[in-house]
C-alpha positions as CSV (number, residue, x, y, z in Angstrom):
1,X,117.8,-25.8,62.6
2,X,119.8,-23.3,64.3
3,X,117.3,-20.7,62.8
4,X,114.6,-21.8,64.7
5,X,116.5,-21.3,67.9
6,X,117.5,-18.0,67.2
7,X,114.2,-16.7,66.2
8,X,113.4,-18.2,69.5
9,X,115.6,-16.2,71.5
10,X,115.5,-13.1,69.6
11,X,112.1,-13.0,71.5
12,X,114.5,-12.1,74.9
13,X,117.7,-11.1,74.0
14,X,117.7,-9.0,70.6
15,X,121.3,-9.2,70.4
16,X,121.0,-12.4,68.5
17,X,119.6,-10.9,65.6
18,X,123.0,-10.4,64.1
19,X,122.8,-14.6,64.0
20,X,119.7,-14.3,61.2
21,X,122.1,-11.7,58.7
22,X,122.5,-13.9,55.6
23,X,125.8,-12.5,55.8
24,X,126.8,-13.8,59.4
25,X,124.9,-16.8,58.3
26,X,126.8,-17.9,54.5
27,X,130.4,-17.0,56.6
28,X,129.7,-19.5,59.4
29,X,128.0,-22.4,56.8
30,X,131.2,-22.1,54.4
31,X,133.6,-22.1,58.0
32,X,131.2,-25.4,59.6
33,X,131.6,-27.3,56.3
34,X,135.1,-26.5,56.3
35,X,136.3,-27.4,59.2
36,X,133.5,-30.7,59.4
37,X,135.9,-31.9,56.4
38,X,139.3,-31.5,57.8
39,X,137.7,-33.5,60.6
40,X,135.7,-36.2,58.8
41,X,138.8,-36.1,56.5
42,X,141.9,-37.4,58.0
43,X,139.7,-40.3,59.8
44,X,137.5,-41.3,57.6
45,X,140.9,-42.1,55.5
46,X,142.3,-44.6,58.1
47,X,139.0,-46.0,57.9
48,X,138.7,-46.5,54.5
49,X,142.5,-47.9,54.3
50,X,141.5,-50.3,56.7
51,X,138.4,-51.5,54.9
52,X,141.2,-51.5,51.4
53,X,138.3,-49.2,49.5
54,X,140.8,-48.5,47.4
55,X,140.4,-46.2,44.0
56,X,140.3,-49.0,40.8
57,X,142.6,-47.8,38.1
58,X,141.5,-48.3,34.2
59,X,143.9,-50.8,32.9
60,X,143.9,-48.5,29.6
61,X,144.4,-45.1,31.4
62,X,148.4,-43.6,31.7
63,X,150.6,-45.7,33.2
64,X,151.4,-42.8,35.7
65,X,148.5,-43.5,37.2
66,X,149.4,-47.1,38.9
67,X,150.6,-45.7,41.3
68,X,147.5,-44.4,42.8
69,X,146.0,-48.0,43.3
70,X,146.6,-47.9,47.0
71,X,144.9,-44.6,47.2
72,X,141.8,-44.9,48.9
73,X,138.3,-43.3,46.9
74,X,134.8,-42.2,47.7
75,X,135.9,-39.4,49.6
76,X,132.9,-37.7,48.3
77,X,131.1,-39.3,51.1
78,X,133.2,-36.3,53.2
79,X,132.1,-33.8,50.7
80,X,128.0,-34.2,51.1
81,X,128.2,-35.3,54.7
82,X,129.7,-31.6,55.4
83,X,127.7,-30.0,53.3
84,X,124.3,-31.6,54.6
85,X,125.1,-31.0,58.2
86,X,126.1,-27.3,57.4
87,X,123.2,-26.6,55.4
88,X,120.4,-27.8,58.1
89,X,122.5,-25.6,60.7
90,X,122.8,-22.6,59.3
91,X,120.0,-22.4,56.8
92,X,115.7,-21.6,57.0
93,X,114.6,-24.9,56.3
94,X,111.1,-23.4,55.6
95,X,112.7,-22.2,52.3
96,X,112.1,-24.7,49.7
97,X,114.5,-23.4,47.8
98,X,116.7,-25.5,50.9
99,X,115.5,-29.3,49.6
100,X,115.4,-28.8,45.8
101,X,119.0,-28.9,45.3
102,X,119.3,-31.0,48.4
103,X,117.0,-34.2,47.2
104,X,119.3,-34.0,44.1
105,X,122.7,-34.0,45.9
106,X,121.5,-36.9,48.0
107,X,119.6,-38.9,45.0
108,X,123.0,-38.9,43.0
109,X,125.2,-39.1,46.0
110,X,124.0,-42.5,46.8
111,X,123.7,-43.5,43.1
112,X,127.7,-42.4,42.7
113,X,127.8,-44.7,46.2
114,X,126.5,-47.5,44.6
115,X,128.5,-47.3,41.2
116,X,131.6,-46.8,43.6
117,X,130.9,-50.1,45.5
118,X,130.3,-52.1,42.6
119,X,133.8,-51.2,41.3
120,X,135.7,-51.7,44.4
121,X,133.5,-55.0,44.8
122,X,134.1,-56.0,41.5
123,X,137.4,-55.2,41.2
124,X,137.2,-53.4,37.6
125,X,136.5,-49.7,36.6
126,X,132.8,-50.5,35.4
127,X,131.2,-50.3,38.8
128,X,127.0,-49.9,37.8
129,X,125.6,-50.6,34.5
130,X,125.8,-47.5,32.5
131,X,121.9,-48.1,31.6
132,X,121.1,-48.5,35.5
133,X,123.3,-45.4,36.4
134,X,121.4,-43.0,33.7
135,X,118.0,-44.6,34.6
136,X,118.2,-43.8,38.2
137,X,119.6,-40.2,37.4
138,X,116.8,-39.6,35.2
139,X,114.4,-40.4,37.3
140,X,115.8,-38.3,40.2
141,X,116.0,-35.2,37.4
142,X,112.4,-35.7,36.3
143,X,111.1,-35.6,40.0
144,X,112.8,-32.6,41.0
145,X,112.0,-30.7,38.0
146,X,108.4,-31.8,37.7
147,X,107.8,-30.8,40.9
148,X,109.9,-27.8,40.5
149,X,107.4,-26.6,37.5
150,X,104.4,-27.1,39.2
151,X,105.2,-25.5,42.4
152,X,107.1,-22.7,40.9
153,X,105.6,-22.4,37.1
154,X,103.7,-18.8,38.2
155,X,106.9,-17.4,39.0
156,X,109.9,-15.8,37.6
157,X,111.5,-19.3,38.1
158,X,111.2,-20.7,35.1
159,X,112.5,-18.2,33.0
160,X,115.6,-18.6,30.8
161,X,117.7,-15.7,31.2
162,X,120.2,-15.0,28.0
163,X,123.8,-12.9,29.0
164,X,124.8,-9.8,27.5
165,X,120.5,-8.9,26.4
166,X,119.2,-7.1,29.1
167,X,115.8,-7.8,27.7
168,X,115.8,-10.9,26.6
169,X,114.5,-13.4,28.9
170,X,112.3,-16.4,27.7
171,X,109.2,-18.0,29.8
172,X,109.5,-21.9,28.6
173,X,106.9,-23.1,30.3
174,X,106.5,-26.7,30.1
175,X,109.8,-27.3,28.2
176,X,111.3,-26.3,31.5
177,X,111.0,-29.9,32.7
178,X,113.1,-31.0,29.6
179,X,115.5,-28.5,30.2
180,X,116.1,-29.2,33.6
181,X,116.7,-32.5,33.0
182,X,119.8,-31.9,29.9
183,X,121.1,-29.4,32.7
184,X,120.9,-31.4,35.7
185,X,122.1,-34.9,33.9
186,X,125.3,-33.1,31.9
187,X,126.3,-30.8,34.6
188,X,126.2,-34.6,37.5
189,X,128.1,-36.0,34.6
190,X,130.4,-33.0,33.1
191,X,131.5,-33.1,36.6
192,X,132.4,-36.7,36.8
193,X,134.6,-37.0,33.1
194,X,136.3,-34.2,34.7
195,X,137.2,-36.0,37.8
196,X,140.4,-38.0,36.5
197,X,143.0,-36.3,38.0
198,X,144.1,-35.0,42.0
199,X,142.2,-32.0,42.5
200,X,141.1,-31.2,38.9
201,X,137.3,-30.8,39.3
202,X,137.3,-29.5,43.1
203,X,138.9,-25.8,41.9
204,X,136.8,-25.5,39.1
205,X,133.0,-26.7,41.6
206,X,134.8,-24.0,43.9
207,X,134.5,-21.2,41.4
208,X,131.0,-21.8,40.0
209,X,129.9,-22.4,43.8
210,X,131.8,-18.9,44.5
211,X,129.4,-17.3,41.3
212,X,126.3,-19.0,42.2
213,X,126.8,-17.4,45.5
214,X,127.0,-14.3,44.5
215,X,124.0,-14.3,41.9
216,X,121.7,-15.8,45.0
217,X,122.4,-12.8,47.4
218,X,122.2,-10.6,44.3
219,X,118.6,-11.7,43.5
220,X,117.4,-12.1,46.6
221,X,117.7,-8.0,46.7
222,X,115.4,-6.3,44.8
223,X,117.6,-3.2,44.0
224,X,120.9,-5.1,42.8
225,X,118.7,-7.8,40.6
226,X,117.0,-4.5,38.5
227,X,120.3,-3.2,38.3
228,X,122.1,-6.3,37.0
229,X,118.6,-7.1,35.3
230,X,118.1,-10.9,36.4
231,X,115.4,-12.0,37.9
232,X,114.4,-11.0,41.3
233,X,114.0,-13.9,43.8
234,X,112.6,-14.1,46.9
235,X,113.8,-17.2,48.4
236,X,116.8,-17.4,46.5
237,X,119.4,-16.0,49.6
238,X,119.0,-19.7,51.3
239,X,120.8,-20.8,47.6
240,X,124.1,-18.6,49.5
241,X,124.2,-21.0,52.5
242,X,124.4,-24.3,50.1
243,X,126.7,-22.8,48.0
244,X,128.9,-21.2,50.6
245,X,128.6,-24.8,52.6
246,X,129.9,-25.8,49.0
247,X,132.7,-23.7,48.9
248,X,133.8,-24.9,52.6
249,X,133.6,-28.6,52.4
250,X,134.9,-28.7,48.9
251,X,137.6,-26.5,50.1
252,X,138.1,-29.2,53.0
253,X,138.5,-32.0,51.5
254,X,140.8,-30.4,48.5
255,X,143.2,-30.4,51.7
256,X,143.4,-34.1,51.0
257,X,142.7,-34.8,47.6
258,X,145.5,-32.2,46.4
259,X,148.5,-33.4,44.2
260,X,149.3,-36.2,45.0
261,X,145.8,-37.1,46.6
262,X,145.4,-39.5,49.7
263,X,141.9,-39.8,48.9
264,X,139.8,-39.6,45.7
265,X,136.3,-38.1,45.7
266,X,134.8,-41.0,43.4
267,X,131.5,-41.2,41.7
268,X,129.8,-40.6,45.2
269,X,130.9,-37.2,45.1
270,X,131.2,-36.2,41.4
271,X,127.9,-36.9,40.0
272,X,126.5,-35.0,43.6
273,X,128.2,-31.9,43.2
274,X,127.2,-31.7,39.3
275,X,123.7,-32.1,40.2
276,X,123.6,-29.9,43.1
277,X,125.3,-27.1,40.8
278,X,123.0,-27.6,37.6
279,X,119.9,-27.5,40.2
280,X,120.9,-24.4,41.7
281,X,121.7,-22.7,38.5
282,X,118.0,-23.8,37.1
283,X,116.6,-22.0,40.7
284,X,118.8,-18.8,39.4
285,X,117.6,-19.1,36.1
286,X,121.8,-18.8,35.4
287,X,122.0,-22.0,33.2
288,X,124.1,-20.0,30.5
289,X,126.2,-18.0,33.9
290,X,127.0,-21.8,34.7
291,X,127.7,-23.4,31.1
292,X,130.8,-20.1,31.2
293,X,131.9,-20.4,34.5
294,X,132.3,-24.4,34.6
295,X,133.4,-23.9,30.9
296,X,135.7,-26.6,32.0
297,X,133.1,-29.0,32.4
298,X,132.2,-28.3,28.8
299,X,135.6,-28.9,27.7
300,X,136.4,-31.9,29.6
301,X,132.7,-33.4,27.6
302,X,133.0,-32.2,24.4
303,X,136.4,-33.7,24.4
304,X,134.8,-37.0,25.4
305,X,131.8,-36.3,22.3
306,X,134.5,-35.9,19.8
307,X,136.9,-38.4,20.3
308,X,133.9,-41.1,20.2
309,X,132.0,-39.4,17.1
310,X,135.0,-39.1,14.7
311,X,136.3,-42.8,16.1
312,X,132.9,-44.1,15.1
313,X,132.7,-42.1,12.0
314,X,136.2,-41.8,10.6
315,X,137.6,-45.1,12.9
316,X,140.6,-41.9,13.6
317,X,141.3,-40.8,17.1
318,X,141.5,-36.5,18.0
319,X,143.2,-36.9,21.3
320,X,145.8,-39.5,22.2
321,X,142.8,-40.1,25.2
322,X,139.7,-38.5,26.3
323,X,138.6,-36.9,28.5
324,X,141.2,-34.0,27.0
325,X,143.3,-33.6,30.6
326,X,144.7,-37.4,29.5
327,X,145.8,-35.8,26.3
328,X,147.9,-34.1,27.9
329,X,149.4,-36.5,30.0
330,X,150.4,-38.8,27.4
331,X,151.9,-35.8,25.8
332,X,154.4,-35.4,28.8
333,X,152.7,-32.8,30.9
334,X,153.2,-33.7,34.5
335,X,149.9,-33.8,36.2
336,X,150.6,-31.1,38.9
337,X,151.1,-28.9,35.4
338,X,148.0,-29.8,33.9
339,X,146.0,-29.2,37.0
340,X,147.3,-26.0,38.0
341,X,146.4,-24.9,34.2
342,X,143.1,-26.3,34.5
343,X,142.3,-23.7,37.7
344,X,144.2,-20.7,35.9
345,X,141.5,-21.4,32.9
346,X,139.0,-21.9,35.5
347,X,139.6,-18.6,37.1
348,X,139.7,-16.7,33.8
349,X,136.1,-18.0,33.2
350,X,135.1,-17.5,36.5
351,X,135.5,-13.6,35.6
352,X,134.3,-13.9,32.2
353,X,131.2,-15.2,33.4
354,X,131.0,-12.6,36.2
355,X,131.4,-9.8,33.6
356,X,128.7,-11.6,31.7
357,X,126.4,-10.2,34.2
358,X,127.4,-6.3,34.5
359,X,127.3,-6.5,30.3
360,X,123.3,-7.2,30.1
């Protein structure tokens, strides 16, 4: 929006041309979303304390987490609302590239809305019918990457990029859309297994945003995307403002949901900030950069994958509870120790998955 006004009076004063660097540009989104949370934060918590929308705890889950009852929830509302308004600010809305991942962060942020509701209204931890939930995600995925393929299938867009071959890169064509839609539905709900404890998932979204970032200036330049050899893309520098507003509202609101948390982010935000991260990896053609980097997320499912498959097969439980960062609660970890450790593992992948890119 801002854009527009700029261009506007870069016609009489050209001293406002600074305002259109991407540079000046990702800085101020990640600052606006930022500060937007810290603001939306601290009184949108009264409000929902007032309301009593209040996180519902699983009557099966660690008994340390009672506690957290009165603990208000669907603070993810804080999340997209900063990261919405910072986008159409700072961003060229002309860019496509703009309302792919957008539609998606929406579409699952008022799914996760309505799953939240339905468990605060009915008073239990089963919110919206699992069938309902993946229907509804499903069909937001195949939308976006239908009309992602056919608006985008003659470019470099649908390639599958592999790390550490510099050559290999694979054109899959129509299997695109069923690709984007394993990526887009398991990154939404990676996200939200991983979400069970104050501040686990935030640090992790932070790093992966912090990557994506990077990879979107990077192949928006034609020199730096021949010499890391991904793909060069055009529009892909408008992909920094959303992850950069990313970075700055999920920073915000990591101000309140930090050990011990005075507001959850719920479903609302979760299954969001999943999609929006598998979307913008698909635009990058850095599915496999994302599935290091949020190597987390991976944990946090297969940990779920296992524990149901050998009970099913064997009737014999892996982990004392799944998803794994449960495990470690029951074991006696104290959650402020199993979070911490969860970023320290997040960071090492974060540079694994950075040197990924140098090694091709």
């Amino acid at each position: 929006m801002l854009i527009l006004l700029i261009k506007y009076l870069i016609k009489y004063y050209l001293s406002f041309h600074i305002f259109l660097s991407l540079t000046f540009r990702t800085l101020f989104s990640l600052l606006t979303s930022f500060f937007l949370s810290l603001f939306i934060g601290s009184r949108f918590i009264k409000y929902l304390q007032t309301i009593s929308f209040k996180q519902i705890i699983r009557k099966n889950g660690p008994k340390s987490h009672f506690v957290k009852c009165n603990t208000p929830t669907m603070g993810g509302i804080i999340i997209l609302t900063s990261i919405i308004v910072s986008v159409i600010l700072w961003s060229c809305l002309t860019n496509l590239y703009i309302w792919y991942p957008l539609f998606i962060l929406i579409s699952y942020g008022i799914i996760g809305f309505i799953d939240d509701y339905n468990k605060i209204l009915k008073k239990n931890t089963k919110g919206l019918r699992p069938y309902l939930k993946y229907f509804w995600q499903s069909v937001a995925a195949f939308i976006i990457s239908f009309s992602i393929f056919f608006i985008e299938k003659d470019t470099v867009a649908t390639e599958l990029v592999v790390p550490f071959f510099k050559y290999v890169i694979f054109k899959i064509e129509l299997f695109y859309v069923i690709f984007f839609y394993f990526v887009i539905i398991g990154t939404s709900n990676a996200v939200n297994l991983t979400d069970g404890l104050d501040g686990l998932a935030i640090m992790p979204i932070v790093f992966v945003s912090i990557s994506l970032a990077l990879v979107s200036a990077a192949s928006s330049n034609v020199d730096i995307a021949h010499y890391l050899h991904i793909p060069y893309l055009y529009n892909a520098s408008e992909l920094t403002i959303i992850c950069s507003s990313i970075i700055g509202a999920s920073l915000g609101f990591l101000w309140f949901n930090t050990y011990p948390a005075q507001i959850f982010m719920g479903d609302v935000g979760s299954l969001a900030l999943g999609g929006i991260l598998g979307v913008i990896s698909i635009l990058l053609c850095q599915e496999f950069l994302l599935f290091i980097i949020g190597g987390i997320f991976v944990i946090e499912t297969l940990s779920v994958i296992l524990q149901v498959g050998f009970f099913k097969i064997l009737g014999q439980r892996i982990f004392r509870m799944a998803p794994i960062h449960h495990h470690y609660e029951l074991k006696g970890w104290p959650e402020s120790r199993v979070i911490v450790r969860t970023w320290i593992i997040s960071i090492m992948l974060f540079f694994i998955g950075l040197a990924t890119l140098k090694a091709r």
